[in-house]
N, C-alpha and C positions, 0 to 999 in steps of 0.2 A: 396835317402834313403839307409842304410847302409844295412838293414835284423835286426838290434838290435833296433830297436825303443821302448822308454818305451812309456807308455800310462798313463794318469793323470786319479787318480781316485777321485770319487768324488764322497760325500756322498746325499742320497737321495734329498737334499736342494741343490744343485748345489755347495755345501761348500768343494772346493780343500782338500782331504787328503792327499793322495803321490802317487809319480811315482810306476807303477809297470811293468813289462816284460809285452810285448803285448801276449805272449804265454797264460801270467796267467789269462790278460783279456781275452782271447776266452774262456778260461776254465769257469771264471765267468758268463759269456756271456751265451754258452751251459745250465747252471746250475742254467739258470734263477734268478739271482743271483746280475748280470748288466744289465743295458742297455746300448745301444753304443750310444752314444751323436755327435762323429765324426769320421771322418775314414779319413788314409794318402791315398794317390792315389795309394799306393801299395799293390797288391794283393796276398794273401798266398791262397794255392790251394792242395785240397788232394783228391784223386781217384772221389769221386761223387759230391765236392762241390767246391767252390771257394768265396770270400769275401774280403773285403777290411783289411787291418790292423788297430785297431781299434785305435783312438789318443786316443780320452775322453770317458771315460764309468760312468756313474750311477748308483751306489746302489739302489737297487728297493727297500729297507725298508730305513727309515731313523733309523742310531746308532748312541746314545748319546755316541761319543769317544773322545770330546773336551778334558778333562784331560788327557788323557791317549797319545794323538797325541802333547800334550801341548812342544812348547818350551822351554829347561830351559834354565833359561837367565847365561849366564856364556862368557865370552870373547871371545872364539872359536865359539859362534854360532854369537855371534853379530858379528865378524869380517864377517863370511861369509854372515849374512846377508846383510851387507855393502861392500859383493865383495871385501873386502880388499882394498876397498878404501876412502880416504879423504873425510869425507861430506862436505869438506868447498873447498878444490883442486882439486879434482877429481882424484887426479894423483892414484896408484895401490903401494900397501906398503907390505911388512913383516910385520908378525904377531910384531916383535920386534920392529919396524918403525910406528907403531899404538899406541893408543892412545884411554883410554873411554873420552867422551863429555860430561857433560850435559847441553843439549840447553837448558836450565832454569838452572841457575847455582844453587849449591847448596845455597851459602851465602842467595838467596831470597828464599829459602824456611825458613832458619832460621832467617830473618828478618822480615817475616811472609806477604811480597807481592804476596803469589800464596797462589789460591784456594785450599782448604782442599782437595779436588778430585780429585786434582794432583800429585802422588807419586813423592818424591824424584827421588830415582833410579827405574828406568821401564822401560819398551822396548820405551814408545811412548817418552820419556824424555834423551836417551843416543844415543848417534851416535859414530861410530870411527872419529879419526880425527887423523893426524901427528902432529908429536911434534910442527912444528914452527906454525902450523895453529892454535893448543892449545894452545899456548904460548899467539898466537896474541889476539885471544879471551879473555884467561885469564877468571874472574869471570864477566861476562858482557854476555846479550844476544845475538845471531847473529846481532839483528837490533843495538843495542846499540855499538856493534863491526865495525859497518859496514861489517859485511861478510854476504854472502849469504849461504844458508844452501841448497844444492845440490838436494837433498830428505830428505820429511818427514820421521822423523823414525814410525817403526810399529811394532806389535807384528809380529814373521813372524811366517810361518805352515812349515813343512816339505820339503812340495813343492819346498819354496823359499831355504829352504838349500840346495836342495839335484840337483837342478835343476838349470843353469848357466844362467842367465838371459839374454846374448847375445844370447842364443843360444835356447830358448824355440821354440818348435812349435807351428807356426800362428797358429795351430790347435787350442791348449791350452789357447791361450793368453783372449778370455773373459772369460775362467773361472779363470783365474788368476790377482791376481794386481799386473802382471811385465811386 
């Protein structure tokens, strides 16, 4: 452990908001405010007390902050939600070496083969991809392509942006989908 640890907060439902400084969780913590859900094995200690560092903490009320924490969908958050990588190659690209997907290609929504309750362009419908793995695809599904589609896409939270997903803490990981 480095001394910089953030800590995943998470709202009264167990529902990921964002990383914040573990400082700020003690703060919340004291102020009745959190609850601490996990702690790293490393201990901060002051004149009369000592405690664990806190990973995941809980909001003791549940807030309705869904909009406001809301992702907006724009090129810069999808790439990072996709790590900046190929959903079809896996390989790690430039923002300029990427590419929007849609795994349901546009043509079948205007030939009217997908369900009305399937948005065109939306987070669970686009993926990055590299130009040759676009190419290959073309207007065809992954199956109909024969390629394999790496990861489901998903709307992501803050968390998934802000948070490198090789690198999350075991701490973290069931209250996260990474």
């Amino acid at each position: 452990m480095s001394g910089n640890e953030l800590t995943l907060l998470l709202n009264a439902d167990y529902t990921p908001i964002k990383a914040i400084r573990w400082e700020t969780a003690v703060k919340l913590f004291y102020s009745d405010k959190v609850a601490i859900v996990a702690e790293y094995k490393r201990f901060i200690r002051c004149a009369s007390h000592q405690m664990r560092v806190p990973a995941v903490v809980a909001l003791t009320k549940y807030y309705s902050i869904y909009n406001f924490y809301k992702v907006r969908f724009t090129n810069s958050s999808l790439y990072a939600r996709d790590g900046y990588r190929c959903s079809y190659c896996g390989e790690k690209f430039t923002k300029a070496d990427l590419t929007k997907d849609h795994v349901i290609p546009r043509a079948h929504f205007r030939k009217g083969q997908v369900k009305e309750s399937v948005r065109e362009t939306c987070w669970a419908n686009i993926v990055t991809a590299c130009r040759p793995c676009n190419a290959k695809k073309g207007p065809r599904t992954p199956d109909e392509a024969g390629m394999e589609l790496l990861r489901r896409p998903f709307e992501p939270t803050f968390v998934n942006l802000t948070t490198n997903v090789d690198n999350i803490p075991d701490e973290w990981r069931p209250y996260t989908n990474m």
